[in-house]
C-alpha positions, 0 to 999 in steps of 0.5 A: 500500500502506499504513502497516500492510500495508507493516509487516505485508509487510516481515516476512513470508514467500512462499508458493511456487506452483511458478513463479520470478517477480520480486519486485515481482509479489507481492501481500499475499494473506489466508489466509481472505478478508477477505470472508468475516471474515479479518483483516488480521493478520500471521497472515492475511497472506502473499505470492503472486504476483499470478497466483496471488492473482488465480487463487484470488478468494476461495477458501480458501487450503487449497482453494487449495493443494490445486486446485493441487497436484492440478494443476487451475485453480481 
C-alpha cells in the first residue's frame, strides 16, 4: 500500500456487506472505478472486504449495493 492510500485508509470508514470478517481482509475499494475516471480521493475511497471488492470488478458501487441487497451475485 502506499504513502497516500495508507493516509487516505487510516481515516476512513467500512462499508458493511452483511458478513463479520477480520480486519486485515479489507481492501481500499473506489466508489466509481478508477477505470472508468474515479479518483483516488478520500471521497472515492472506502473499505470492503476483499470478497466483496473482488465480487463487484468494476461495477458501480450503487449497482453494487443494490445486486446485493436484492440478494443476487453480481
Amino acid at each position: 500500500m502506499t504513502e497516500d492510500a495508507a493516509s487516505i485508509a487510516a481515516s476512513l470508514r467500512a462499508v458493511p456487506d452483511g458478513v463479520k470478517r477480520s480486519p486485515d481482509l479489507a481492501t481500499l475499494d473506489h466508489v466509481h472505478p478508477k477505470s472508468f475516471g474515479g479518483p483516488l480521493s478520500r471521497d472515492n475511497i472506502v473499505l470492503a472486504c476483499s470478497a466483496c471488492n473482488n465480487e463487484r470488478g468494476v461495477m458501480e458501487a450503487s449497482a453494487f449495493r443494490v445486486l446485493k441487497a436484492a440478494g443476487k451475485p453480481a
